[in-house]
C-alpha positions as CSV (number, residue, x, y, z in Angstrom):
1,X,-2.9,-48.9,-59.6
2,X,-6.2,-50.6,-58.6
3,X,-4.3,-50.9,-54.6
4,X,-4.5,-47.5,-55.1
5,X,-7.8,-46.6,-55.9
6,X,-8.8,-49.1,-53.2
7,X,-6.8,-47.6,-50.5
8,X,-8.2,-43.8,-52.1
9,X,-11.6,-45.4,-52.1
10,X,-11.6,-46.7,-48.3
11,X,-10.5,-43.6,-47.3
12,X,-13.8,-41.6,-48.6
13,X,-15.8,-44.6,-46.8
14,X,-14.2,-43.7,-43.7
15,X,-14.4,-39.5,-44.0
16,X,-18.3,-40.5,-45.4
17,X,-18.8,-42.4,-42.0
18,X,-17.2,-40.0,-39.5
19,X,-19.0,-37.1,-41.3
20,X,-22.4,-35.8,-39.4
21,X,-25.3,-36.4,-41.1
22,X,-25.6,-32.4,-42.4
23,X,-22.6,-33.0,-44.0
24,X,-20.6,-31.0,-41.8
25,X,-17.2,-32.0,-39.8
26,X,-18.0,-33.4,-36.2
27,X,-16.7,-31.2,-33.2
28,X,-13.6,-32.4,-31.8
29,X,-13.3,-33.4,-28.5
30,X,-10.2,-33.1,-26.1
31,X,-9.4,-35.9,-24.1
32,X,-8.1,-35.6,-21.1
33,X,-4.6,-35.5,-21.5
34,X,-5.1,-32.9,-24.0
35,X,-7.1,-30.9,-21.5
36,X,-4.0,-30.9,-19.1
37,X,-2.2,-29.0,-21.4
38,X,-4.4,-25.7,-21.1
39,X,-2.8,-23.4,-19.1
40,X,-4.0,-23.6,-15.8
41,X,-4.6,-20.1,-14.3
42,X,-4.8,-20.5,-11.1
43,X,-1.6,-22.6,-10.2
44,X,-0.1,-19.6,-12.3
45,X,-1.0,-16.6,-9.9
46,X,-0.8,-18.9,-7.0
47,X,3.1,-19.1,-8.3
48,X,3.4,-15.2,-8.6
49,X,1.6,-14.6,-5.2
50,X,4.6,-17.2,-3.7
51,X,7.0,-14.8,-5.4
52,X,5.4,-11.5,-3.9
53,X,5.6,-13.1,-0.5
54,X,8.9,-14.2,-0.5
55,X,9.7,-10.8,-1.9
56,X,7.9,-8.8,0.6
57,X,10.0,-10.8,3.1
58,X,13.5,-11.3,1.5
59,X,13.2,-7.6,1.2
60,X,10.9,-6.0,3.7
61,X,12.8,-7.2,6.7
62,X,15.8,-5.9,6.3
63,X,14.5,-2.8,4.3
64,X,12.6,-1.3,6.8
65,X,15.5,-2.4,10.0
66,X,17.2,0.0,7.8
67,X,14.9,2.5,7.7
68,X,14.0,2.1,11.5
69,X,17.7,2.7,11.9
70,X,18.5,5.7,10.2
71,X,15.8,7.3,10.9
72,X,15.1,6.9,14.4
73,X,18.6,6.5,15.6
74,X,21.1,8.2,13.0
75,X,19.6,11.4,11.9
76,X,18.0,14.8,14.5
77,X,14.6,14.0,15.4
78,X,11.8,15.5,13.6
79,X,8.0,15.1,13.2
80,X,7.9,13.8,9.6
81,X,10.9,11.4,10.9
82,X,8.4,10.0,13.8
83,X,6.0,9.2,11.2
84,X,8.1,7.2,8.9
85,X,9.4,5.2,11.8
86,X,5.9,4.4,12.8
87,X,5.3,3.5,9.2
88,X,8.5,1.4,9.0
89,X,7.7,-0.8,12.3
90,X,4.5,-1.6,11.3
91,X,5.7,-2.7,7.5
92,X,8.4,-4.3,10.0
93,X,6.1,-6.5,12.0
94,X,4.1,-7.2,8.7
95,X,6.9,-8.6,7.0
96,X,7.8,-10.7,9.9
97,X,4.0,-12.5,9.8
98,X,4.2,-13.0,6.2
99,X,6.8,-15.6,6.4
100,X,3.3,-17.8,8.2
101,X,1.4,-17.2,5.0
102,X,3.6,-17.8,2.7
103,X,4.5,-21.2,4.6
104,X,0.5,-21.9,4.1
105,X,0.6,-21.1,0.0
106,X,3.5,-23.5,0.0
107,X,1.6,-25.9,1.6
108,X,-1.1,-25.5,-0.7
109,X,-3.1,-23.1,2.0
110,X,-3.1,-25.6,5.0
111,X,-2.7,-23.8,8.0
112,X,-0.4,-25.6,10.2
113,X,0.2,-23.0,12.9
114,X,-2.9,-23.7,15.3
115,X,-5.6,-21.4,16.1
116,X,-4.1,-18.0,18.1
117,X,-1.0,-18.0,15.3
118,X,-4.2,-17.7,12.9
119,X,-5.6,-15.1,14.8
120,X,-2.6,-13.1,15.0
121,X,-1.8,-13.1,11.9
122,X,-5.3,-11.8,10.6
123,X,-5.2,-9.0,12.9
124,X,-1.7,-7.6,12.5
125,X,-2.5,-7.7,8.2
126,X,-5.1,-5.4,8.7
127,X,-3.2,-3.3,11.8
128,X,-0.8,-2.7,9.7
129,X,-3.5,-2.0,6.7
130,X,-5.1,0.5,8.8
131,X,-1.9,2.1,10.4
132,X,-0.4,2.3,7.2
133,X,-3.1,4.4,5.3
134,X,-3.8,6.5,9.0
135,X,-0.3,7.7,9.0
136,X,-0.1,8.4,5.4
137,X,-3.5,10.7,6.1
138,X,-1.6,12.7,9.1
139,X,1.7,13.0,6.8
140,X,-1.0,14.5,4.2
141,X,-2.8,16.6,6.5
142,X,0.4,17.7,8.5
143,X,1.5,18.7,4.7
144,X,-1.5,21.1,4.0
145,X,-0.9,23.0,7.5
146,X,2.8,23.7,7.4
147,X,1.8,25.1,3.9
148,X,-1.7,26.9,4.5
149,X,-1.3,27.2,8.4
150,X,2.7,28.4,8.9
151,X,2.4,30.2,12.3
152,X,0.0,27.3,13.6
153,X,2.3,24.8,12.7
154,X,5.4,26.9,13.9
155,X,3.7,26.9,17.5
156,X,2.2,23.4,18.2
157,X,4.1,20.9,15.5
158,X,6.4,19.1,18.3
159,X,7.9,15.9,18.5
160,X,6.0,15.3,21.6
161,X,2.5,15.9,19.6
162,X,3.7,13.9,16.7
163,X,4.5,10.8,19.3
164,X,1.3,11.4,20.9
165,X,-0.6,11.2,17.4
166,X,1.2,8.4,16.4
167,X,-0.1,6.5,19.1
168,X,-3.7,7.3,18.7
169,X,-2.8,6.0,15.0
170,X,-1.9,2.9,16.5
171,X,-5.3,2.2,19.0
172,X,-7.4,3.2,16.2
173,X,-5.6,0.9,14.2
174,X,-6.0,-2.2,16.9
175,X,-9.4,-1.1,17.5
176,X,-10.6,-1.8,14.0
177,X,-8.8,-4.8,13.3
178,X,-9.5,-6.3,16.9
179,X,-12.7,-8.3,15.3
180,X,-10.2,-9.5,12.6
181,X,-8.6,-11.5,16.0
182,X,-12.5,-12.5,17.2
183,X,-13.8,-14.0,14.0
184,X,-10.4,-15.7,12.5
185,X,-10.8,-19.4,12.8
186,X,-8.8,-22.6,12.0
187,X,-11.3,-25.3,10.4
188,X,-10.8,-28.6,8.3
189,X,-11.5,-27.9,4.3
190,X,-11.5,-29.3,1.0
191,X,-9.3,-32.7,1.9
192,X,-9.5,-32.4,5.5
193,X,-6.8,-29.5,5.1
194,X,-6.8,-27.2,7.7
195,X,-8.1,-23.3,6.7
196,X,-7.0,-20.2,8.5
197,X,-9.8,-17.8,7.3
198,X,-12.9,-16.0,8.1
199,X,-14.4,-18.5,5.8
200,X,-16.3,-20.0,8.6
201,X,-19.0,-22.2,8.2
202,X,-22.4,-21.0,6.8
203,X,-24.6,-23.0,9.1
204,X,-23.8,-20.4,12.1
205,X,-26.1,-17.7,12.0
206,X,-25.3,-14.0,11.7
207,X,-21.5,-14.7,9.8
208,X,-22.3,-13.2,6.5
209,X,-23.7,-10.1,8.2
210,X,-20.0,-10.5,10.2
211,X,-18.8,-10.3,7.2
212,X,-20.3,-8.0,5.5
213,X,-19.4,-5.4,8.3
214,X,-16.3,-6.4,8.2
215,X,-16.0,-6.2,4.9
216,X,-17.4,-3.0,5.1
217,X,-15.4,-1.1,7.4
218,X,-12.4,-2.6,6.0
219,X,-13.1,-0.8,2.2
220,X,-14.4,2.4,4.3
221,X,-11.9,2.7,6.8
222,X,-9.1,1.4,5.4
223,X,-8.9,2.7,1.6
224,X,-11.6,5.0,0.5
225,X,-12.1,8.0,3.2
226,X,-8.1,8.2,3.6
227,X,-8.3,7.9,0.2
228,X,-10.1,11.6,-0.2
229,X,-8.5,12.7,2.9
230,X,-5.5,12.7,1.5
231,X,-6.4,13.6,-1.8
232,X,-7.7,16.7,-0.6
233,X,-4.9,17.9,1.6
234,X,-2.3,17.2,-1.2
235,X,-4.6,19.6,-3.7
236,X,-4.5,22.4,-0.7
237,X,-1.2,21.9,-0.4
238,X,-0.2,22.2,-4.2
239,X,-2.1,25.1,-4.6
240,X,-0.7,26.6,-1.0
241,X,2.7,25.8,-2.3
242,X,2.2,27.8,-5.9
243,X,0.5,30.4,-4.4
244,X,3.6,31.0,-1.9
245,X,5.9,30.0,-4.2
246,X,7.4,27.6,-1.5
247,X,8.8,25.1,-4.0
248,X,12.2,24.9,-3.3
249,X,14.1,21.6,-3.2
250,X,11.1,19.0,-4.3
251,X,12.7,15.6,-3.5
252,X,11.0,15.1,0.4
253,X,7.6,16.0,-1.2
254,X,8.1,13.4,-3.9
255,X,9.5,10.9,-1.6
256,X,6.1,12.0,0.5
257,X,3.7,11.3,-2.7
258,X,5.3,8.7,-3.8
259,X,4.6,6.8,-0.1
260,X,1.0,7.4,-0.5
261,X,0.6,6.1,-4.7
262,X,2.4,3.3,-3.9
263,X,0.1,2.5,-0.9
264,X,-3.2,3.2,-3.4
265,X,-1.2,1.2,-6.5
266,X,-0.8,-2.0,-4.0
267,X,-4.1,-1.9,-2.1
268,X,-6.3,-0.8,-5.2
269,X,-7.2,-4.0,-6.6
270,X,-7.3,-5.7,-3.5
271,X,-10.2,-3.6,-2.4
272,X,-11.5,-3.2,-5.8
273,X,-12.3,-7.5,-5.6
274,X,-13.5,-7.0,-2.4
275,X,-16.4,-4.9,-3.6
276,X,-16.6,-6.9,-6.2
277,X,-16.9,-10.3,-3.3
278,X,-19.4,-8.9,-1.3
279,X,-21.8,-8.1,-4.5
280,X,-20.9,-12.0,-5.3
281,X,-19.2,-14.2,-3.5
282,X,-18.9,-17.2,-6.2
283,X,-17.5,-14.7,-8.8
284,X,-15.0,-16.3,-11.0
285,X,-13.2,-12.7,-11.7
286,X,-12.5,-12.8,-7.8
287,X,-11.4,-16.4,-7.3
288,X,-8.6,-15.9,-10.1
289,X,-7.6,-12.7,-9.3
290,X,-7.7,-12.4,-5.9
291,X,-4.3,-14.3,-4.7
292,X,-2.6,-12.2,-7.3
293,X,-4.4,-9.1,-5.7
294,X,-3.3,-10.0,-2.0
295,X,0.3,-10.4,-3.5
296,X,0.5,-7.4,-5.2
297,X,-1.0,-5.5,-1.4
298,X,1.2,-7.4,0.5
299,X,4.2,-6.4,-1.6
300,X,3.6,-2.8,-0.3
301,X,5.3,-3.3,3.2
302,X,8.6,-3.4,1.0
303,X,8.1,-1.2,-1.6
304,X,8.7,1.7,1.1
305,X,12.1,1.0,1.8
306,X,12.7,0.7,-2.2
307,X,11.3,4.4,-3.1
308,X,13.9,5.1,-0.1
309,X,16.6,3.9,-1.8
310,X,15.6,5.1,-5.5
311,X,15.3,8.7,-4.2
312,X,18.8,8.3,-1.9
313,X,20.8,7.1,-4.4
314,X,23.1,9.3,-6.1
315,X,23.4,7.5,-9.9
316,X,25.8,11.1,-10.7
317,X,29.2,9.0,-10.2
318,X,29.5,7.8,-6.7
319,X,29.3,4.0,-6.8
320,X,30.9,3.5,-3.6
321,X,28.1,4.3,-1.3
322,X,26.6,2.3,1.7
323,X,23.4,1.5,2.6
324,X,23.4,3.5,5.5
325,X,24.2,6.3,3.6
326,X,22.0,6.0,1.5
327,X,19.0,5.7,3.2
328,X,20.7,9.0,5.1
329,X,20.6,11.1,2.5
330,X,17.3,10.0,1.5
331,X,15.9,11.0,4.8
332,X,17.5,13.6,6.3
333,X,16.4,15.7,3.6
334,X,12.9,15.9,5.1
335,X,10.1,18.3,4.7
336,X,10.2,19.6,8.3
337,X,13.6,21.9,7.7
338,X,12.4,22.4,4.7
339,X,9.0,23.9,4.8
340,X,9.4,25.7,8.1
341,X,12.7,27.3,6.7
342,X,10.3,28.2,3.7
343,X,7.5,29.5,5.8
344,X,10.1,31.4,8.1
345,X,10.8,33.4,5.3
346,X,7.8,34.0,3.8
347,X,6.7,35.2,7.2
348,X,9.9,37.1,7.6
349,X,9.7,39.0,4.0
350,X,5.8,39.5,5.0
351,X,7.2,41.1,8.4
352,X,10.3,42.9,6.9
353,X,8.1,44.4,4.1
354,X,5.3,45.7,7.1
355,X,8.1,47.3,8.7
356,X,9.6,48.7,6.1
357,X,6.2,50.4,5.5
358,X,6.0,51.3,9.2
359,X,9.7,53.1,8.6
360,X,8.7,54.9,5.5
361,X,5.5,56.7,6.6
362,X,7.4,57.5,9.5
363,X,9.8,59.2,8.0
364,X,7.1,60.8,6.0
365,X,5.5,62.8,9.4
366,X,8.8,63.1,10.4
367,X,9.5,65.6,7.3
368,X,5.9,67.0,7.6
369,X,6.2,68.0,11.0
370,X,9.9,69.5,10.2
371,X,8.0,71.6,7.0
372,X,5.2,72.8,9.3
């Protein structure tokens, strides 16, 4: 009994000791082996943006070969078929260069490629950026006049214009990521790791206004006036297509508006943090987020091929099908038959009913000149 009370009695000595002198508990304090154990944020979206790369390779590659060969070589030429081939190649190359970056996040972002490599690879992400979200403006705008503009359309849409347009697309797309090729340099960071960035050092003069432009033209050009572009010409072309009452079959039309939210869904946040980065530069919302939100942008270049295959697919009981096939029936179902034929005979029900008219007050002399 009294070991007891003496063990009891040391224990209330020590709590009395360890006890601050308000009475209250003292804070505790995490060593730091208990502060590894907090979940580190950043290793985990640098582990997801590693997963979205080697997605948007695994998959993009051979998703839009596909798509580059079915629609350019297996089904009848068509406008809306030039554009998606122009779309593919450029997600094509894209893919291709992403197997460099994500050989730098697995290498915990040293750049071991040398200098034009670097270069390269800056300026085809944001050609294929800017391609990307040009030709999704022309399929918008190509939308609104076959549905507003039939005749017009009827007259001048050709294969040979649609080429011609593509490749303004693609010089206006060099041309603005051409200082993307200037400004990219390699240079020794934290460790004496190599960086491939436009991070360049501060002590040069004139780089953050660089950047800024950059930076600038980038959200501008690349996201926000496409952006309303093509926000508009699909509103002119809903209400064009109830006021004719041109619905018809509505797959290519989805398969067309689901190109253009997935490009917005991807690139979004991206450009979002990039505001966001040029307001602050140290922001600590930016530094997490941002290799998650250049994952997620980058992941775009195969989600193309993917909505090909969700709308192609025919889940009614053929399980047998091939990937060509697939992609086939996906594609050859394209908006160019479709809204012409649909315009065709609007126009030829607006011509039938003139002439109809013509026949009928025709007739109508005929008799008066017979009563007279």
């Amino acid at each position: 009994m009294k070991q007891l009370t003496s063990s009891l009695q040391h224990q209330l000595n020590i709590c009395s000791q360890t006890m601050s002198p308000n009475g209250s508990f003292p804070t505790l304090k995490l060593s730091k082996n208990d502060q590894a154990t907090t979940v580190d944020v950043d290793a985990i979206m640098d582990n997801v943006s590693i997963v979205l790369y080697t997605l948007t390779v695994v998959l993009g590659i051979p998703g839009n070969f596909m798509v580059i060969w079915v629609a350019g070589f297996k089904l009848k030429p068509k406008v809306t078929n030039v554009w998606l081939v122009n779309l593919a190649i450029a997600d094509l190359i894209f893919s291709f260069t992403r197997v460099f970056s994500l050989t730098k996040k697995l290498f915990f972002d040293h750049w071991p490629f040398g200098i034009f490599i670097c270069k390269f690879n800056g300026f085809f992400k944001y050609a294929n950026m800017f391609c990307s979200v040009f030709l999704l403006a022309v399929i918008s705008l190509d939308r609104a006049l076959c549905v507003w503009q039939p005749v017009f359309t009827k007259r001048r849409r050709t294969l040979w214009v649609a080429r011609v347009v593509a490749v303004c697309v693609w010089s206006t797309s060099i041309l603005f990521s051409a200082p993307y090729f200037v400004h990219r340099q390699v240079y020794l960071g934290k460790n004496n790791l190599s960086k491939c960035s436009l991070e360049v050092k501060e002590a040069k003069e004139g780089s953050s206004g660089t950047k800024l432009a950059l930076y600038s033209i980038r959200f501008l050009c690349g996201f926000m006036l496409p952006f309303m572009v093509i926000l508009i010409c699909y509103i002119l072309a809903g209400f064009g297509i109830r006021r004719t009452r041109l619905s018809g079959k509505s797959r290519p039309l989805r398969i067309l508006a689901s190109l253009v939210a997935a490009f917005f869904l991807c690139w979004a946040p991206y450009h979002c943090l990039l505001l966001v980065k040029m307001v602050d530069s140290k922001n600590a919302v930016v530094k997490i987020w941002h290799p998650l939100a250049k994952g997620v942008a980058y992941f775009n270049s195969c989600v193309n091929p993917l909505l090909y295959f969700c709308m192609g697919l025919d889940v009614r009981g053929r399980f047998r099908q091939s990937l060509a096939g697939v992609y086939k029936r996906a594609l050859a179902d394209d908006v160019d038959g479709q809204t012409t034929e649909s315009n065709d005979r609007s126009l030829d029900d607006s011509s039938g009913l003139k002439h109809s008219t013509v026949r009928k007050e025709r007739s109508q002399t005929i008799l008066g000149v017979d009563k007279v």
